[in-house]
C-alpha positions in Angstrom: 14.4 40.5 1.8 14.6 36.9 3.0 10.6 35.7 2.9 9.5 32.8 5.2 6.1 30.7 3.8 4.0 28.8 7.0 1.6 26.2 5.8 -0.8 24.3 7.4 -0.9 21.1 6.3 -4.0 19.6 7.3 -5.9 22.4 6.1 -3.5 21.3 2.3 -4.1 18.2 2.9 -7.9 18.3 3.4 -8.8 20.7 0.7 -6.8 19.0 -1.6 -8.5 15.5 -0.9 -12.1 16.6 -1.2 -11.2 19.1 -4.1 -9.7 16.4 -6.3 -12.3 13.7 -5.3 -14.5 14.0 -8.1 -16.7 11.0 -9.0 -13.9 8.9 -8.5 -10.6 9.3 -6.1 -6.7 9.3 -8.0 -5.0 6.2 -7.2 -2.3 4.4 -8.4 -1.9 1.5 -10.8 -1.9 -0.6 -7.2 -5.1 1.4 -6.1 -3.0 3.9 -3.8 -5.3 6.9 -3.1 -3.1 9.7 -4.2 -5.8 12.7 -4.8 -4.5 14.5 -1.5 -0.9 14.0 -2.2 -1.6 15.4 -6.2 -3.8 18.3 -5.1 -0.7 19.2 -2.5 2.4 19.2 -4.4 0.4 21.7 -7.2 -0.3 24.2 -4.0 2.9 23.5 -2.9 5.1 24.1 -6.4 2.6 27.2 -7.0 4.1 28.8 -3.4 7.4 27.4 -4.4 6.8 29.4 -7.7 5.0 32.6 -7.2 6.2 33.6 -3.8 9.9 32.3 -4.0 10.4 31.8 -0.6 14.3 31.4 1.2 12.0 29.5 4.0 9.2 26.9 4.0 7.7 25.2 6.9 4.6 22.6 7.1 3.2 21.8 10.1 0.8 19.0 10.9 -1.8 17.9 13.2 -0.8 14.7 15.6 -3.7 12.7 16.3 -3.6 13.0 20.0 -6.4 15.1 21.4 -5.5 18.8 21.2 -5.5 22.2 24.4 -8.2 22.8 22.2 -10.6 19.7 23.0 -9.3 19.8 26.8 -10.9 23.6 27.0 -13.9 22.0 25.0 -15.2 19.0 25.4 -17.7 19.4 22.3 -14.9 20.7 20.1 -14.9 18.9 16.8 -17.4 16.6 18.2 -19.9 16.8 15.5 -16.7 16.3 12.9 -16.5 13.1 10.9 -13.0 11.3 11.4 -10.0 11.6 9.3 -10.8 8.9 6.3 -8.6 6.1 5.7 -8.6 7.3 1.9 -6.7 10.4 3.2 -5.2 9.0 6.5 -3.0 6.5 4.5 -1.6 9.5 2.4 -0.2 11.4 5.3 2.8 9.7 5.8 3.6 9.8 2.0 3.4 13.4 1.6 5.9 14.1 4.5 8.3 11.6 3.2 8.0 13.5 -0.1 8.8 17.1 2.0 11.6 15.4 4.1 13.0 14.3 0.7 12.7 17.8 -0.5 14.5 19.1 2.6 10.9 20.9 3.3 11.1 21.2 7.6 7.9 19.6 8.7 6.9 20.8 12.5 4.3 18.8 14.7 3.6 19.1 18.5 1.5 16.4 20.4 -1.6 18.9 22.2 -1.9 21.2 19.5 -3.3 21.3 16.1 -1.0 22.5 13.5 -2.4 26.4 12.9 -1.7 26.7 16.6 2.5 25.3 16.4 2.5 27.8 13.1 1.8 30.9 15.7 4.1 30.1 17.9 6.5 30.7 14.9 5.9 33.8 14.2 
């Protein structure tokens, strides 16, 4: 049976920042943050590994507000922003899964849990 793996990747994304932080973030030699981008690809390969999937699809979040914060004005309103540490790693990682012919799915509106059920 063919098996089909959805991931969110904000949610990667996010718990891979703030669980590799540490005392001190990853970066390169250059001082590129890379902590999110580390903590993602050893999710990622560990999917890729124990689940074997014929399928694979990472959705993100766009940062345009969401149906979410137009039903709610106070949703996420308490919520820090995005950090530039993790911001600036974004577009790296989905070069990275466009170069491993990973599909990446985003929709402007909604957040990327909510694209992920409309593809099931």
């Amino acid at each position: 049976m063919d098996k089909l793996v959805l991931v969110d990747g904000n949610s990667i994304m996010n718990r891979a920042f703030y669980g590799i932080m540490g005392n001190r973030m990853l970066t390169t030699k250059d001082g590129k943050y890379t902590n999110a981008i580390y903590g993602f690809l050893a999710i990622l390969f560990k999917i890729l590994e124990d689940i074997e999937p014929q399928y694979l699809v990472v959705a993100f979040d766009l940062k345009a507000p969401t149906a979410r914060h137009k039903m709610y004005e106070g949703y996420k309103a308490n919520r820090k922003g995005m950090p530039d540490e993790l911001a600036e790693q974004m577009p790296i990682i989905k070069e990275i899964l466009s170069a491993m012919n990973i599909d990446i799915v985003e929709m402007e509106g909604y957040e990327a849990d909510d694209v992920l059920r409309y593809l099931i």
